[in-house]
C-alpha positions in Angstrom: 120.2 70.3 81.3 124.2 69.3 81.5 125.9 72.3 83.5 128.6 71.8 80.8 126.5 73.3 78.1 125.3 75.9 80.0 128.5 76.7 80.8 129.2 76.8 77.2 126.5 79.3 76.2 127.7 81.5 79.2 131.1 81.8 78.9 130.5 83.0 75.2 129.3 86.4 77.0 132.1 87.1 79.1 133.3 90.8 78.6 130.2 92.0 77.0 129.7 95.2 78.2 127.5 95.7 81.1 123.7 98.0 79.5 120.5 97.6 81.8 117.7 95.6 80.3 119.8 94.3 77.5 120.6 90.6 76.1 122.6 90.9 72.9 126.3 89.0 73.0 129.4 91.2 72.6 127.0 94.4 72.7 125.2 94.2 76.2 123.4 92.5 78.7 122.6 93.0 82.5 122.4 89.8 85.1 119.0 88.8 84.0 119.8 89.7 79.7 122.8 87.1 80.4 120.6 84.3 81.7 118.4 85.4 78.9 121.3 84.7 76.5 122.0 81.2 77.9 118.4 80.4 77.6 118.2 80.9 73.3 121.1 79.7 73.6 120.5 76.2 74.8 116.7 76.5 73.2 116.1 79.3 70.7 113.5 81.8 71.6 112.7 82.9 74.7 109.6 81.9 76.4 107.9 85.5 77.5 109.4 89.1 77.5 110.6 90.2 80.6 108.5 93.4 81.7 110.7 96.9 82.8 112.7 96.9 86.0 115.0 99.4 87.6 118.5 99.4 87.6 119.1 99.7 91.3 118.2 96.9 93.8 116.3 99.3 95.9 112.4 98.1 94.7 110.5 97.3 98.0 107.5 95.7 98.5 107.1 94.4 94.3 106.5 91.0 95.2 109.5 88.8 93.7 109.3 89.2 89.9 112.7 87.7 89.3 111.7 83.8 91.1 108.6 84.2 90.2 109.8 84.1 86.3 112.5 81.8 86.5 110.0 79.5 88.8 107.8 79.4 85.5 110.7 78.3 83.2 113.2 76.7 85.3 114.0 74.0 87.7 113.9 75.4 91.7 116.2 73.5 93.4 117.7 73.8 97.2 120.5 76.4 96.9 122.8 73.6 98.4 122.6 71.2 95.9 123.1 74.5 93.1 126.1 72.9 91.1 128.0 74.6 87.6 125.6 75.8 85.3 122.7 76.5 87.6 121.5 79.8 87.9 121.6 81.7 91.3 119.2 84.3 92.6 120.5 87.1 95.2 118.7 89.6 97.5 120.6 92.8 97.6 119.0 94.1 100.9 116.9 93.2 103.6 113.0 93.5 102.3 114.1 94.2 98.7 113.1 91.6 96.0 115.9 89.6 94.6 117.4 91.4 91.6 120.7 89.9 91.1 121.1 86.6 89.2 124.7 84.9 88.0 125.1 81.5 86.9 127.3 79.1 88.7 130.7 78.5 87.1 132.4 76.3 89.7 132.2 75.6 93.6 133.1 79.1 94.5 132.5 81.2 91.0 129.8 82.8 89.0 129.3 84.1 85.7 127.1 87.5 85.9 126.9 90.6 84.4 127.9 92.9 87.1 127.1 97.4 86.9 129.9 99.4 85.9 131.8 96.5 84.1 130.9 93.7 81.9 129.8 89.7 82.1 132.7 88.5 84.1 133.9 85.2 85.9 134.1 86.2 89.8 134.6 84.6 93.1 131.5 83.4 94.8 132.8 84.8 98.3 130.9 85.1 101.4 129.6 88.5 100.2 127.8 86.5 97.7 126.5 83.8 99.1 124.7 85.4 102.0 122.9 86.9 99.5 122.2 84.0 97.5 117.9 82.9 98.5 117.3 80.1 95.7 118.9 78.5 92.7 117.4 77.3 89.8 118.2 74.9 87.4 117.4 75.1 83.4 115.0 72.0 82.4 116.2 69.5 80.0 114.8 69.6 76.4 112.3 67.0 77.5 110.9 69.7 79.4 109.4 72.5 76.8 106.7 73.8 79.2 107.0 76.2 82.2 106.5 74.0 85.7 104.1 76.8 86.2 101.7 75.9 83.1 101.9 72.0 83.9 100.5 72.8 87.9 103.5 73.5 89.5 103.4 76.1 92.7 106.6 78.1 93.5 106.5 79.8 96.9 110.0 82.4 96.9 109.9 80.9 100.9 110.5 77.2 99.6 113.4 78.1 97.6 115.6 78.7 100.3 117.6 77.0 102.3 119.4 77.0 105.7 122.7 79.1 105.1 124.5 77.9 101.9 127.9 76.4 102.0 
């Protein structure tokens, strides 16, 4: 998928309102509801439902929901070659799953709907990217089914890289 559209689709959300679990434009979205967005956005409806999560970034020992699901219905690609549009995958604390997602606006920004705020444009510090363990990309229209459902493994360990840049 050209990061330009993407980058279309996800600059519509900017100032919606931060609400946990939610995906509607102008109303509210979390991190994941704005990827969610992007996604019937760029291709209508979205493929499954994403199951209840916790607000915090505290859940230990859950596996990694998050990868797992975009692993299914996007691209995985090394975290270094993650260029505007892709979306980003953070782990907020040692052992925790990755919770956070943003998509990549620039070399050093990301679109994300971040607690207490809204969907904003930020800088992609060094905060962020020591946090960052695997990017994806979203597939091109040739590519209607999940990577999963066409044989596809995705091991959370492959997706990383050395540090990113």
């Amino acid at each position: 998928m050209e990061g330009a559209l993407v980058l279309t689709q996800a600059r519509l959300w900017l100032g919606t309102p931060y609400r946990h679990q939610a995906s509607t434009l102008g109303a509210g979205c979390d991190c994941l509801g704005l990827v969610r967005g992007v996604w019937r956005g760029l291709y209508g409806e979205e493929p499954e439902a994403p199951p209840p999560y916790r607000p915090d970034w505290a859940e230990i020992g859950v596996g990694e929901p998050l990868l797992e699901a975009f692993g299914r219905w996007l691209v995985a690609i090394p975290v270094s070659q993650a260029r505007p549009g892709d979306v980003l995958a953070f782990r907020m604390a040692p052992g925790a799953a990755a919770k956070h997602c943003a998509i990549k606006a620039a070399p050093d920004r990301i679109i994300h709907a971040y607690w207490g705020r809204a969907c904003v444009e930020s800088a992609l510090g060094r905060w962020w990217r020591e946090r960052c363990v695997a990017a994806f990309r979203f597939p091109s229209p040739k590519q209607p089914t999940s990577p999963a459902k066409a044989g596809v493994q995705i091991e959370p360990t492959d997706l990383r890289d050395a540090a990113p840049g």
